[in-house]
C-alpha positions as CSV (number, residue, x, y, z in Angstrom):
1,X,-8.2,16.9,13.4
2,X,-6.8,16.9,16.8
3,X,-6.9,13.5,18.9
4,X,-10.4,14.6,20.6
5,X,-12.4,14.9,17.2
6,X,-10.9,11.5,16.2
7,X,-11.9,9.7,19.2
8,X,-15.4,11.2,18.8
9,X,-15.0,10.6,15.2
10,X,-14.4,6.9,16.1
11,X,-16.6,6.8,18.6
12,X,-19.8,8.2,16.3
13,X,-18.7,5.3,13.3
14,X,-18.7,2.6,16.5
15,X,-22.0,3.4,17.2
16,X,-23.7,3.0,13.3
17,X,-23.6,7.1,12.7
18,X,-23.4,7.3,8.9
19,X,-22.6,10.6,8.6
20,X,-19.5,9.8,10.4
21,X,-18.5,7.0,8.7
22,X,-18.9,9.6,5.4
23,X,-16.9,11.7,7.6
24,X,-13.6,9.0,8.3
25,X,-14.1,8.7,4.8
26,X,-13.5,11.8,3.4
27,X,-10.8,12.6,6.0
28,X,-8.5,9.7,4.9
29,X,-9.5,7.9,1.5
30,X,-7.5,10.6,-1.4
31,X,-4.1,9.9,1.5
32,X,-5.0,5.8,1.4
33,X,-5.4,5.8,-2.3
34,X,-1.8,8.3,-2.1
35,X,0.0,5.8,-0.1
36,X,-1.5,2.7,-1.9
37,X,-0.1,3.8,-5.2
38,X,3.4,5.1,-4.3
39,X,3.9,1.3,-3.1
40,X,4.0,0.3,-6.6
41,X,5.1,1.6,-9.4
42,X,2.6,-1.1,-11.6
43,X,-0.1,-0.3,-9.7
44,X,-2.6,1.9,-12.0
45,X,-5.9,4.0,-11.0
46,X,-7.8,0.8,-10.6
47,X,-5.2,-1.6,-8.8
48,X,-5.5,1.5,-6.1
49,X,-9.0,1.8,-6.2
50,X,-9.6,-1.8,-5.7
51,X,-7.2,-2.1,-3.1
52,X,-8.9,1.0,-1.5
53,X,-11.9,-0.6,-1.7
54,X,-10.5,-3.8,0.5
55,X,-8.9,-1.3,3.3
56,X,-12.2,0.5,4.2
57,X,-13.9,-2.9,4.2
58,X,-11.9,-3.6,6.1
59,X,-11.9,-0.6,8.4
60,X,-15.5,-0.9,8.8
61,X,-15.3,-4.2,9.9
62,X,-12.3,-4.0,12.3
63,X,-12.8,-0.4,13.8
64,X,-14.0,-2.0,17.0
65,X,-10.2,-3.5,17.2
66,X,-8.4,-0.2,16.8
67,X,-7.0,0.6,20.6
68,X,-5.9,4.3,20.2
69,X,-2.1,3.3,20.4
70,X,-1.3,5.5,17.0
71,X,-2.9,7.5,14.8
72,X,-6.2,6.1,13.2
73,X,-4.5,7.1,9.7
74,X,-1.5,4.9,10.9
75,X,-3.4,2.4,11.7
76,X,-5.2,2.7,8.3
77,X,-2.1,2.7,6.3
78,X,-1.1,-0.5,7.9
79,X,-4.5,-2.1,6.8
80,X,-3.2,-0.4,3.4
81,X,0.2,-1.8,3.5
82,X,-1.1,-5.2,4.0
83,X,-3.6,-5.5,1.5
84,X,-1.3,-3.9,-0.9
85,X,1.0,-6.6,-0.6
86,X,-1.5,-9.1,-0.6
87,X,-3.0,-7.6,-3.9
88,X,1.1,-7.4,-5.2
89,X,1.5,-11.2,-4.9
90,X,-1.6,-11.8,-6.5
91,X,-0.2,-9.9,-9.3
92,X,2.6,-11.7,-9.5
93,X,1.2,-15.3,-9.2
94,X,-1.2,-13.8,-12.3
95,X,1.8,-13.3,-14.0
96,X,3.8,-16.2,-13.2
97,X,1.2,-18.4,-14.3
98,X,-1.5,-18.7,-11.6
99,X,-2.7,-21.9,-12.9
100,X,-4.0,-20.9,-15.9
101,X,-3.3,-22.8,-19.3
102,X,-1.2,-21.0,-21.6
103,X,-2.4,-20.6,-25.1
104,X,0.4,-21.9,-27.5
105,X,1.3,-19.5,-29.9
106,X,1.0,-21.8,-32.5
107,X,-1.8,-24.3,-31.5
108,X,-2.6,-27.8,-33.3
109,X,-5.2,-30.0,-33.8
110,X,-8.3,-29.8,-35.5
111,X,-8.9,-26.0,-35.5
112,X,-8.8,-24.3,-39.0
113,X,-6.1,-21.3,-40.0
114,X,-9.3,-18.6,-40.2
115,X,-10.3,-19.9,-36.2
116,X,-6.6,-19.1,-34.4
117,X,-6.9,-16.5,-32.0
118,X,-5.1,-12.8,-33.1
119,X,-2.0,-12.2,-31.8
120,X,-1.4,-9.2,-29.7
121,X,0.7,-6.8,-30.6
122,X,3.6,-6.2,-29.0
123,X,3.0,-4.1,-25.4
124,X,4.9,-0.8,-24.7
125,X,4.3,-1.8,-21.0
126,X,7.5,-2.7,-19.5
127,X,9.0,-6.5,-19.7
128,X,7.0,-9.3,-17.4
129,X,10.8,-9.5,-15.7
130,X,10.9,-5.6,-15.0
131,X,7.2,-5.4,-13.9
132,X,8.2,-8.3,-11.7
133,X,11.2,-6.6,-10.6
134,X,9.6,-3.6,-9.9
135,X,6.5,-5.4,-7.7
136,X,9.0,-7.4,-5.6
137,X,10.6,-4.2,-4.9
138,X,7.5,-2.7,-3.5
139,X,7.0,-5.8,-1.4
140,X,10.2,-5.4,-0.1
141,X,9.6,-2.0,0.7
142,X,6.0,-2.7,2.4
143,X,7.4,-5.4,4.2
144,X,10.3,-3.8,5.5
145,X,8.0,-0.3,6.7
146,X,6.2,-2.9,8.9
147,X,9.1,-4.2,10.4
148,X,10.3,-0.9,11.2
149,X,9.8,0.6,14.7
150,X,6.6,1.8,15.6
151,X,8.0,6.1,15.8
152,X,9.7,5.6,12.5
153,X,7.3,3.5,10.7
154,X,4.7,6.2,11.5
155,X,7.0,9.5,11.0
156,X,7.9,8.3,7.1
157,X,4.1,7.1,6.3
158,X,3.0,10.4,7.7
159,X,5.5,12.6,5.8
160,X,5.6,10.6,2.6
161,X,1.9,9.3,2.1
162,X,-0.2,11.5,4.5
163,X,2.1,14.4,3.3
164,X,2.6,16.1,6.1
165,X,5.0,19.0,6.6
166,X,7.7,19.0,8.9
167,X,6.0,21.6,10.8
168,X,3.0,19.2,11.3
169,X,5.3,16.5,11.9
170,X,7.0,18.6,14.7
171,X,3.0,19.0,16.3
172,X,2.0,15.5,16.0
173,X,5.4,14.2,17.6
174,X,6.5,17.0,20.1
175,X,9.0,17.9,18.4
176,X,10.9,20.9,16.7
177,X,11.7,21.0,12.9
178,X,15.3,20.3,13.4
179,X,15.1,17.5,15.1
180,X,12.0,16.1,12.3
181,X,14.2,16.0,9.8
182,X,17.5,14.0,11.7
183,X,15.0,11.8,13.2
184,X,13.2,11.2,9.6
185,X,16.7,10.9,8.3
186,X,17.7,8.5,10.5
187,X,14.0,6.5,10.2
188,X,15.1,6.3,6.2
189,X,18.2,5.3,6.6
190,X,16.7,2.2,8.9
191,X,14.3,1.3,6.4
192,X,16.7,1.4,3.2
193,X,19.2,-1.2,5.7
194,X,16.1,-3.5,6.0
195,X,15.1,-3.0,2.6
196,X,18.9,-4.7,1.7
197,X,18.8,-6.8,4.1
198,X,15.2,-8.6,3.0
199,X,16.4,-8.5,-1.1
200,X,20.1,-10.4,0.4
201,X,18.2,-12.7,2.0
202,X,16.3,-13.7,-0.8
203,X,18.7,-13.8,-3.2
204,X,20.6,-16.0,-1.0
């Protein structure tokens, strides 16, 4: 879709048209729900389809806001990045605790032998350490895309979650292939240094 369509597009959805809303959201809800779960790798089908859910909410309500200065998939992805980390924290507070009372494994008191809850068996599911590892990672990774300039920020989500080709890339920035893939090679390199830089600074 060229940047005419999309400003009708966005035009049509300001003004109430259903069909285009239907429209936005066939265009860019399978790339969202792409991009949502390549952020993490414990999200499953229905962390990303809740968190999909959130972004077009959303989208609907904030469209009004959107100025043109990007892509309107950019601008969606960056709703997407945000409530992805938003949705990973809340993961990991679950996990951590979250202020729920932790059954004992052997409770006490009154309740008789035949009344104690089953234990589970043990999970294949990775270690509550890894899957924490793994989630702060992905934080880490989300925060860092939106501290990244604005060109490279946009380049990698296009390439990597919008799956664009390099010849697409090349259309949408001006640009010939050649000079796609330094410039996305440089853009990675930028956002693996302030990937480093945010885990030091933690650790620290």
């Amino acid at each position: 879709m060229d940047s005419g369509q999309e400003s009708e597009l966005i035009a049509k959805c300001r003004r109430g048209d259903e069909a285009a809303w239907n429209a936005l959201f066939d265009l860019h809800y399978d790339a969202v729900g792409r991009f949502v779960y390549q952020l993490s790798g414990n999200f499953n089908r229905e962390d990303t389809e809740e968190i999909c859910q959130e972004v077009f909410l959303t989208v609907i309500r904030s469209l009004n806001t959107f100025r043109g200065n990007s892509q309107l998939q950019t601008w969606i992805f960056r709703i997407a990045a945000n409530k992805s980390r938003d949705y990973l924290a809340r993961q990991n507070a679950a996990k951590r605790g979250g202020g729920h009372v932790p059954l004992p494994l052997h409770p006490t008191g009154e309740v008789g032998p035949d009344e104690l809850p089953p234990l589970d068996p043990p999970s294949p599911a990775p270690a509550p350490d890894a899957q924490l590892d793994q989630s702060e990672r992905a934080g880490l990774i989300v925060d860092a895309l939106a501290n990244l300039e604005a060109p490279c920020r946009e380049m990698i989500e296009l390439r990597y979650f919008a799956d664009m080709s390099y010849e697409e890339l090349g259309l949408t920035f001006q640009i010939n292939t050649k000079t796609v893939s330094s410039r996305l090679s440089r853009c990675l390199d930028r956002l693996e240094s302030l990937v480093r830089g945010k885990a030091w600074l933690e650790e620290t």
